[in-house]
LUMRO-951098 format. One line per 5 residues: number of its first residue (from 1); for each residue x, y, z of C-alpha. Coordinates in nm, 2 decimals, decimal comma. Example, Ala and Ser with C-alpha at 12.3 -4.5 7.8 and 13.67 -1.06 7.14 Angstrom:
! residues 2
1) 1,23:-0,45:0,78 ~ 1,37:-0,11:0,71
! end
This chain:
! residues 148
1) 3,06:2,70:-6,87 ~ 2,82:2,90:-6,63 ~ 2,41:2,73:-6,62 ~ 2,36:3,07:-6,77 ~ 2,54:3,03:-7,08
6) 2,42:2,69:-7,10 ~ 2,04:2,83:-7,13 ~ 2,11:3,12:-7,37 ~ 2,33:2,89:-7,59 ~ 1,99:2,66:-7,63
11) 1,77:2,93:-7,67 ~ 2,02:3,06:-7,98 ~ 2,03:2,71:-8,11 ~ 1,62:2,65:-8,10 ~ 1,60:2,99:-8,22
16) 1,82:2,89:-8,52 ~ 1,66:2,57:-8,57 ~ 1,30:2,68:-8,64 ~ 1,43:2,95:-8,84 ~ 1,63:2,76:-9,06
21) 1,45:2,46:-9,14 ~ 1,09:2,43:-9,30 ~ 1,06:2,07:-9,28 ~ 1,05:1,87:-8,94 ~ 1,12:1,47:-8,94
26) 0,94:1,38:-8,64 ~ 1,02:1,01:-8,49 ~ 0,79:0,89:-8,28 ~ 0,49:1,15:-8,42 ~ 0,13:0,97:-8,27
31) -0,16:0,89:-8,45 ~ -0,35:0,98:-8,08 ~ -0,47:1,32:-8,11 ~ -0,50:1,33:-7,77 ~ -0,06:1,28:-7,74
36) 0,15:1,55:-7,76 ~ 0,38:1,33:-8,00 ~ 0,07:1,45:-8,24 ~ -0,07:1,76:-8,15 ~ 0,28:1,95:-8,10
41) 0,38:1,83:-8,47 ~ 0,02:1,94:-8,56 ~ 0,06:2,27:-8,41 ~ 0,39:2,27:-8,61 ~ 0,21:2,20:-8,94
46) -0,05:2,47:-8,90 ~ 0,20:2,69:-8,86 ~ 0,35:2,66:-9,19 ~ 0,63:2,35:-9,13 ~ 0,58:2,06:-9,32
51) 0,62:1,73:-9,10 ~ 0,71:1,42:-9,20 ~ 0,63:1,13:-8,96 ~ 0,83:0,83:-8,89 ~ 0,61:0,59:-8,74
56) 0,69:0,18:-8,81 ~ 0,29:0,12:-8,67 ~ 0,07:0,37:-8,91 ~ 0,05:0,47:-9,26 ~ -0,04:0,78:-9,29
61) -0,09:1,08:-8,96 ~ -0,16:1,40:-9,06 ~ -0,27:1,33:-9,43 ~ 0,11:1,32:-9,42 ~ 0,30:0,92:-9,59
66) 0,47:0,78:-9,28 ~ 0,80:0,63:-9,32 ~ 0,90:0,34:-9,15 ~ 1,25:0,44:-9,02 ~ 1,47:0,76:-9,10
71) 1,60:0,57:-9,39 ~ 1,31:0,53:-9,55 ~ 1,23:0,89:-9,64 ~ 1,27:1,00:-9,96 ~ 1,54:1,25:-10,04
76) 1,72:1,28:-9,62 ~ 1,62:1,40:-9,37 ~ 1,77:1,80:-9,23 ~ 1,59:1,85:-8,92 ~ 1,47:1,54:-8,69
81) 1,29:1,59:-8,40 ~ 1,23:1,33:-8,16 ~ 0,92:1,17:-7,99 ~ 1,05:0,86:-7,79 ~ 1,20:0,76:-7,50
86) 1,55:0,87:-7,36 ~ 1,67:0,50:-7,43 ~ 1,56:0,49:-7,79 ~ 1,76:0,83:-7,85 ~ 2,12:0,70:-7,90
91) 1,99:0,48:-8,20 ~ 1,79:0,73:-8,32 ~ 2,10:0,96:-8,33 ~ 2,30:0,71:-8,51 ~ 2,00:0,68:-8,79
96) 2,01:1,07:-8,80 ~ 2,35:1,13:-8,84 ~ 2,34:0,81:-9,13 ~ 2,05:0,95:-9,30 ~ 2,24:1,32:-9,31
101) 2,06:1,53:-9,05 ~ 2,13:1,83:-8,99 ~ 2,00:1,87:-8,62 ~ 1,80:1,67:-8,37 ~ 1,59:1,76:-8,13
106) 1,46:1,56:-7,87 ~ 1,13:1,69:-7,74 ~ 1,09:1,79:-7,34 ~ 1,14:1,58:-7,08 ~ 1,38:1,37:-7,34
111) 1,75:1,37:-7,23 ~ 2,01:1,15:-7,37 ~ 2,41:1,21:-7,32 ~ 2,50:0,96:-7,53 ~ 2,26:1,06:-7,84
116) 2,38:1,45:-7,76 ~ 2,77:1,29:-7,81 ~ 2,66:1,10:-8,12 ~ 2,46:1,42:-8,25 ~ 2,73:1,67:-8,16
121) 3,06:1,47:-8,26 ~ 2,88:1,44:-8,58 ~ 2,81:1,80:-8,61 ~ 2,46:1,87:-8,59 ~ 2,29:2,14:-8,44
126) 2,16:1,92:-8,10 ~ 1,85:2,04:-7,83 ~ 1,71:1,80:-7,59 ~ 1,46:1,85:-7,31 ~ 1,29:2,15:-7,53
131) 0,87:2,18:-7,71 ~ 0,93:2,31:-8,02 ~ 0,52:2,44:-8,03 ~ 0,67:2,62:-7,68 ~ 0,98:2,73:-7,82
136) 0,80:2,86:-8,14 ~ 0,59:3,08:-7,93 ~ 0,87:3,19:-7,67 ~ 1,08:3,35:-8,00 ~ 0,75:3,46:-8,17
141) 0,85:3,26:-8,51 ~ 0,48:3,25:-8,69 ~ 0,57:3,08:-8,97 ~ 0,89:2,92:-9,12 ~ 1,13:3,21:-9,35
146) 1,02:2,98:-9,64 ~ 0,65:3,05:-9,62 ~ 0,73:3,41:-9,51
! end
């Protein structure tokens, strides 16, 4: 498969996943506003997304409960995006794949073969090394189809 194909098959799939889903599970989201594991999910929230934050060292972020583990939240998860580092991503994988996910992202600059095997042998829709506040503006999606 040609580096060309390779790009336009993860611009379909982050195309796809911010279409589809209304609700991001973000590991990893920040209670420093001044991190982007905070102010790309807050971007994602004033656009219309609920997040829900998975955080084992706060209680609340975003006047949103935080949830210790992927486990933890009520009802699954569908789509998990990822705010931790490369080494963390396998296990992270596994809980996403336990806890039903439907796709994982891991955010840019995060790149794990061995949580993309997990994710994709699993079936879920997988993107690693990709912003979803960048990608959101890049396809011009203002708001999930939900709150269309």
């Amino acid at each position: 498969m040609g580096k060309g194909t390779d790009v336009d098959r993860t611009s379909e799939l982050t195309k796809q996943m911010l279409e589809d889903f209304d609700t991001i599970t973000v590991v990893g989201l920040s209670v420093d506003p001044m991190k982007s594991a905070h102010s790309v999910p807050a971007a994602m929230k004033a656009y219309g997304w609920r997040v829900i934050p998975v955080n084992p060292h706060a209680d609340q972020i975003l006047g949103e409960n935080v949830y210790r583990t992927l486990a933890d939240v009520p009802g699954g998860v569908g789509f998990v995006n990822v705010f931790r580092p490369a080494a963390d991503c396998p296990d992270i994988a596994r809980q996403a794949v336990a806890a039903g996910a439907k796709a994982l992202w891991l955010q840019l600059g995060i790149v794990s073969a061995e949580a993309r095997e997990i994710a994709e042998s699993a079936g879920l829709l997988y993107v690693e090394d990709r912003c979803l506040a960048v990608e959101r503006a890049r396809h011009a999606i203002r708001r999930p189809r939900s709150a269309a």
